[in-house]
KEFI-237678 format. One record per residue (C-alpha): x, y, z. Coordinates in steps of 0.2 Angstrom, whole numbers, plus 5000, padded with zeros to 4 digits. Each point is the difference from the previous one (the first is absolute). Layout:
N
XYZ;...
//
This chain:
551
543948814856;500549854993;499249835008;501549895004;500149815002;500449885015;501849924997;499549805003;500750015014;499350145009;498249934993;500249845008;500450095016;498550085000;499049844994;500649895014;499650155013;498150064994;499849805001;500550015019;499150165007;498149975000;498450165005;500050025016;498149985007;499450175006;499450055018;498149965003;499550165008;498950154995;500450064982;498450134999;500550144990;500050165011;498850144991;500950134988;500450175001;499850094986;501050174994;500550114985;501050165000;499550145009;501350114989;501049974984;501250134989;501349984988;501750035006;501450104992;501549894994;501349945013;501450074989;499250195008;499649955016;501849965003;500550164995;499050085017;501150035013;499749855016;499150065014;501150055013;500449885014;499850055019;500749865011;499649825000;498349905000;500349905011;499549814996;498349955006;500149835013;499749854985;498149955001;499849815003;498849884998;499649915013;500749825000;500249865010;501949985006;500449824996;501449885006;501649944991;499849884989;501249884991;499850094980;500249844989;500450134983;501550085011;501450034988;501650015010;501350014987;499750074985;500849944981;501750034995;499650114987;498650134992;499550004982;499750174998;500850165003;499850195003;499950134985;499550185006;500350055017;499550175006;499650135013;498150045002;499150135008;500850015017;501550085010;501350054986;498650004984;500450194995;499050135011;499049885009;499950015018;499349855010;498450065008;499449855008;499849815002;499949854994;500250054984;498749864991;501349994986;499049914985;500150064980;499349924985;500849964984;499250064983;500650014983;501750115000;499750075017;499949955018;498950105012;500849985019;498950075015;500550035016;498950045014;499550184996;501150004983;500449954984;501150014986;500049924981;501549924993;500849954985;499849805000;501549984986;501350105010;499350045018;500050184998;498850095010;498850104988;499350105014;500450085017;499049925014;498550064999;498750045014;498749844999;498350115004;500550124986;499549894985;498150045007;500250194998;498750004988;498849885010;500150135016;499449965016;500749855011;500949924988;501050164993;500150055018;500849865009;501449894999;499849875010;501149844993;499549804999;500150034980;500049884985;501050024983;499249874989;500249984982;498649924987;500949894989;498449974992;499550184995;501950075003;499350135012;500650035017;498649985017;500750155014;499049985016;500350095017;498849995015;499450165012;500149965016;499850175007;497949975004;499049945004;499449994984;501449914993;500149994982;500949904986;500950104987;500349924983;500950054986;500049914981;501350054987;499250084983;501549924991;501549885003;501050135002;500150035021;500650194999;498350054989;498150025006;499149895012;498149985004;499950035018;498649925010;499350045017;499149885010;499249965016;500449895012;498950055017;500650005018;500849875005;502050004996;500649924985;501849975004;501349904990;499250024981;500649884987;499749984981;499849884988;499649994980;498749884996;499249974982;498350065007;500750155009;501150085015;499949935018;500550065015;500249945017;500050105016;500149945019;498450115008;500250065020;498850105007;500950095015;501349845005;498849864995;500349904987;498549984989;500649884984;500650034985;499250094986;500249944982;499450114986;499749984982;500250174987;499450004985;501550014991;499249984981;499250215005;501550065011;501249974983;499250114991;499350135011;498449965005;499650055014;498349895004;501149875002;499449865015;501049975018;499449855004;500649955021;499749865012;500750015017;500449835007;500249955017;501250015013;500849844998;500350024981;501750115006;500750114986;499949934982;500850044984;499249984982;500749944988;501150074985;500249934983;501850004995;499849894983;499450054984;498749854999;498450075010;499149895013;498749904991;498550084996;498750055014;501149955013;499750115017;501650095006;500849915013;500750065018;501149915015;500750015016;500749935016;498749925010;500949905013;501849905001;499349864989;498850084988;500050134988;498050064998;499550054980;498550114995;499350034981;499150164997;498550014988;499550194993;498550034989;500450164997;498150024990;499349955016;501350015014;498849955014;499949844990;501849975003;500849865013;501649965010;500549825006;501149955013;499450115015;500549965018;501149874994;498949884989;501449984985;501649945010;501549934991;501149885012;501850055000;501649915006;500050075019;501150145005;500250115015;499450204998;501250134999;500850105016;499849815009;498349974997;499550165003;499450044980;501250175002;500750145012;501850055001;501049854999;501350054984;501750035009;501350114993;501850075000;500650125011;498250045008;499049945015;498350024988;499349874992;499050004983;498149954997;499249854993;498250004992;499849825001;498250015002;499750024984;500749944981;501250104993;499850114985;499849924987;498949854995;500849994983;498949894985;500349914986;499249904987;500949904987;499649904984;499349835007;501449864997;500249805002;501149895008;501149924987;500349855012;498049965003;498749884991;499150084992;500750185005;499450105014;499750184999;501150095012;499250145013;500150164991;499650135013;501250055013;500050135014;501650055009;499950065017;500850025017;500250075016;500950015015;500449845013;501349955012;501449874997;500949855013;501250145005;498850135005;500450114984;498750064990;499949934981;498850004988;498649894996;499649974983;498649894989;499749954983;498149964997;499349954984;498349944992;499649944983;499650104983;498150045002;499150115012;500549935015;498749995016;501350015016;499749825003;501149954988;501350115005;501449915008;501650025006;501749954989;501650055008;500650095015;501550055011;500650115015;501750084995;501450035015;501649924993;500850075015;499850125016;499750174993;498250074998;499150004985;498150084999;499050134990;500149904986;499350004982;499849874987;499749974978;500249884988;500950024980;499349904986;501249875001;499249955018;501350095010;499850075018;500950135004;499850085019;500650155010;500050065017;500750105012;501649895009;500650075020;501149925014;500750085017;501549994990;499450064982;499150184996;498549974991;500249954981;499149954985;500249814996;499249904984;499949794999;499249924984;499649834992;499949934984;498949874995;501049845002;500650055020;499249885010;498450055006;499850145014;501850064999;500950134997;501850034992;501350105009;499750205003;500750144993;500250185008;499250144990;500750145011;500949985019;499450135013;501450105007;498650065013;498649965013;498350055006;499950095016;498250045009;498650044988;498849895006;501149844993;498950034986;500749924982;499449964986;498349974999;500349934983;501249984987;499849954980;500549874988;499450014982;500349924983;500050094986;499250004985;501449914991;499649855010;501650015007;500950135012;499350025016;500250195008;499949995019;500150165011;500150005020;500950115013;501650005009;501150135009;501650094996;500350075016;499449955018;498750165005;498150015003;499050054984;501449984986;499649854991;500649964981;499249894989;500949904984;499049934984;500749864990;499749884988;500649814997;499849874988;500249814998;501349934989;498849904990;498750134998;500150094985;
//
C-alpha cells in the first residue's frame, strides 16, 4: 500500500505526546529463560482443495455439545479502583462508516444447524476472499460482495488426508489467519480429545482459500492446551496456549513454527515451546497488520494482563538451527509495563457471569483474565516532528490491544492500549506506553472486544454491547488521529439482537476479530449475536468499515 503522511496537525499531536510518555522501568524479578521443548510433525499430507470438500455432505448432528465450564486462570480478585482513562461520554460523531454487513455461519446461514457453543467467531481476510471459522466450521467468502463461496464446512475435514486425530476430531478454539507477506492463509485447530493433545495446522498452497493446503500435525504432550492463539511474525508462526493439567493451571505456553518450511511444505519444519509460569496468565502474540516488517532480527513479541496496574510483555527468541539455543524473557513477571489503574472485569473478579441481558434471568461470561484476541502490530516509516529543533524521530512501532475491565457504574467496558517503541530492534526496555482508555459512555455492557489500526492511524474497535434492557448486539467506536488521546468517538450499531442467551454455561464468545485489510484501509470485524432468544441458536454477522480519510 501506499505510505501516507501526517497532516501538521495530526504530527504535532503526536510530537507533543511521544514527548510526554517515557519507558517504563521493568520489574526486578527472575527473568531466566524456562528450558525449550522441542517438536516437529509427527504426520503431514497435502489436502484436496476446499472447493471439493464442500461438496461432502456435513456430518450429521445428534443433539447439542453442551459448552464445557470456561477454564480460568487463577487470579487474584482486586478492589474498585478509581480508573483515571474512564471515558464516560463518548464524541459526537464517528469518522468512519459501515460498508458490508452480513450473516456468517450461524443460525439462518443456509443448511447450518448450530451444534454447539461459543462459537469462537474469527476469520482472516486475504486477497479477494475472506475465510470465517466458527467453532467446528468454516465457510469462504467473496470479499468484494459478501457472497458465501462455500457451505459451512466441517472444520476437522480439511485434515482428511492427514488421518488420525486431526482428521478425526473437531474440537474448536480455531484460527483463520492470513499472511499478507506470502498471501497464504495459516488454519490451525487443536485436539483436545487426549491425552495426547495435538496441534493441527494447515498452510495454503496458493492465495486462493478454496485450493490445496499443507496440512501439519504436531505434538503438544499431556497437559491441556486450551485457548490457542495465532500470530504472523517475519521469522515465523506463533502460538499461545494456556496449559492445565487436570484443573491446575500451569502457565502459558508460547510456541514459535517454522514458518519459512511450513509455506512450502516441508515437513522438518521446528515447533519451538516454552511454558511460563503460572503468574504469566494467558498471552497473545503479536500480529503484524502493516506492510513494513518489524526491523530486522527482532524477536516476536507476546503480552497480557498481569494485575490491575500492569500489563506483563515477553519476547521469544527461536533458533530454529539449534532450537535448544533458543530463549524467552519476561517469565514470572520480570517485563511489566505500568498501566493507568483499572478494576478487573465481573467487579474485580477477572470474569464469571456478570453480562446481563433482555428478557432472561442468565447472565453472559467475561474472560477478563486474559487479553483479548488480538494483539494487532504495526510498523510505520520513521517520521519527525515538524515543530521540534532539530526534528525528533517519532516512535514507529505500535501494538494495539485490550481486554475486559469494569467501569464507575459497575458495567463492563473495555480496556484498550496503545504501546509503541522506536524503528530499531527494540529490547522490551524501551517499550512504553502512549495512550490508553476504558470505554463506557453509558450503562450498557460492552466486553469481548477486538481491536486494529488503518494506515492513516486510526483505531477502530468492536465488541459485544448488552443491558437488562437490550439483547445482546454488536457495537463498533473509533478514533482518528487528531481525537484527543485515549478517546473514543461515538458508537455505531453493526447488527441489534432481537434475542438472548439462555443456560449453556453463560458461555460467549471466547473471542471475536478485527482485521485490516490489505488495502490499508477497511477493517472487517466478525462476532456473534442472536436472532431469537433459545439455547444453542447463535448467529453471527461480518462487516467491514472504513475511515473517511482513508483511502
Amino acid at each position: 500500500m501506499t505510505r501516507s503522511k501526517f497532516s501538521i496537525l495530526g504530527l504535532s499531536m503526536l510530537a507533543m505526546a511521544a514527548l510526554l510518555v517515557v519507558s517504563i522501568p521493568l520489574a526486578a524479578a527472575d527473568n531466566s529463560s524456562p528450558a525449550p521443548t522441542v517438536g516437529h510433525p509427527i504426520a503431514f499430507a497435502v489436502s484436496a482443495p476446499v472447493r471439493e470438500l464442500a461438496k461432502l455432505p456435513p456430518h450429521p448432528q445428534y443433539g447439542f455439545h453442551q459448552a464445557n465450564p470456561v477454564r480460568r486462570i487463577p487470579r487474584n480478585p482486586a478492589g474498585r479502583v478509581v480508573d483515571p482513562v474512564e471515558q464516560s461520554s463518548a464524541a459526537p460523531t464517528s469518522h468512519f462508516t459501515i460498508g458490508l454487513n452480513f450473516l456468517g455461519v450461524g443460525n439462518g446461514f443456509p443448511n447450518y444447524t448450530v451444534p454447539d457453543a461459543p462459537p469462537d467467531t474469527n476469520l482472516g481476510v486475504g486477497d479477494t476472499q475472506i475465510l470465517q471459522w466458527v467453532n467446528v466450521s468454516f465457510a469462504v467468502f467473496d470479499k468484494s460482495t459478501g457472497t458465501a463461496l462455500t457451505g459451512a464446512i466441517d472444520g476437522n475435514t480439511l485434515w482428511t488426508s492427514l488421518g488420525g486425530p486431526c482428521a478425526n476430531n473437531n474440537d474448536g478454539d480455531i484460527i483463520a489467519q492470513w499472511d499478507k507477506k506470502d498471501h497464504r492463509w495459516l488454519l490451525s485447530q487443536n485436539v483436545f480429545n487426549g491425552p495426547p493433545y495435538y496441534t493441527c495446522i494447515a498452510v495454503s498452497t496458493s492465495p486462493d482459500a478454496l485450493g490445496t493446503y499443507y496440512l501439519y500435525q504436531y505434538p503438544q504432550g499431556t497437559d491441556f492446551p486450551d485457548y490457542p492463539k495465532f500470530g504472523v511474525w517475519s521469522n515465523g508462526f506463533y502460538q499461545t496456549e494456556n496449559m492445565f493439567r487436570g484443573n491446575n493451571f500451569l502457565g502459558p505456553r508460547l510456541c514459535a513454527y517454522q514458518s519459512s518450511k511450513l509455506l512450502v511444505g516441508d515437513s522438518s519444519a521446528v515447533q519451538i515451546c516454552f511454558t511460563l509460569s503460572p503468574g504469566d496468565g494467558g498471552t497473545l502474540p503479536a500480529d503484524i497488520d502493516s506492510d513494513v516488517p518489524p526491523p530486522a532480527n527482532e524477536d516476536e513479541f507476546f503480552m497480557t494482563v498481569w494485575d490491575p496496574t500492569h500489563v506483563s510483555l515477553y519476547s521469544l527468541h527461536p533458533d530454529y538451527a539449534n532450537p535448544n539455543n533458543s530463549t524467552v524473557t519476561g517469565n514470572n513477571g520480570s517485563q511489566l509495563l505500568t498501566v493507568p489503574a483499572f478494576t478487573p472485569a465481573c467487579n474485580g473478579a477477572y470474569g464469571g457471569a456478570c453480562v446481563p441481558q433482555k428478557g432472561v434471568p442468565d447472565q453472559l461470561d467475561v474472560l477478563g483474565d486474559r487479553m483479548m484476541y488480538r494483539l494487532a502490530y504495526w510498523d510505520d516509516t520513521p517520521l519527525a516532528s515538524v515543530k521540534a529543533t532539530p526534528p525528533i524521530p517519532l516512535p514507529a512501532q505500535h501494538w494495539y490491544l485490550n481486554h475486559d475491565s469494569t467501569a464507575s457504574g459497575g458495567n463492563e467496558a473495555p480496556r484498550w492500549y496503545e504501546i509503541q517503541a522506536s524503528q530499531h530492534a527494540v529490547p522490551v526496555t524501551s517499550v512504553f506506553l502512549f495512550q490508553s482508555g476504558t470505554f463506557a459512555p453509558d450503562s450498557n455492557y460492552r466486553w469481548m472486544g477486538s481491536i486494529a489500526r488503518d494506515k492513516k492511524y486510526d483505531i477502530l474497535m468492536g465488541y459485544s454491547i448488552s443491558s437488562s434492557n437490550m439483547y445482546p448486539s454488536i457495537g463498533l467506536t473509533g478514533r482518528i488521529l487528531t481525537d484527543p488521546l485515549g478517546t473514543m468517538e461515538s458508537e455505531v450499531t453493526v447488527i441489534s439482537g432481537t434475542g438472548s442467551q439462555p443456560d449453556t454455561s453463560n458461555r460467549w464468545g471466547d473471542y471475536s476479530s478485527m482485521r485490516i485489510d490489505a488495502d490499508g484501509c477497511t477493517f472487517w470485524y466478525t462476532t456473534e449475536y442472536y436472532m431469537t432468544t433459545a439455547t444453542f441458536d447463535w448467529s453471527t454477522q461480518i462487516n467491514s468499515a472504513k475511515f473517511s480519510n482513508c483511502q
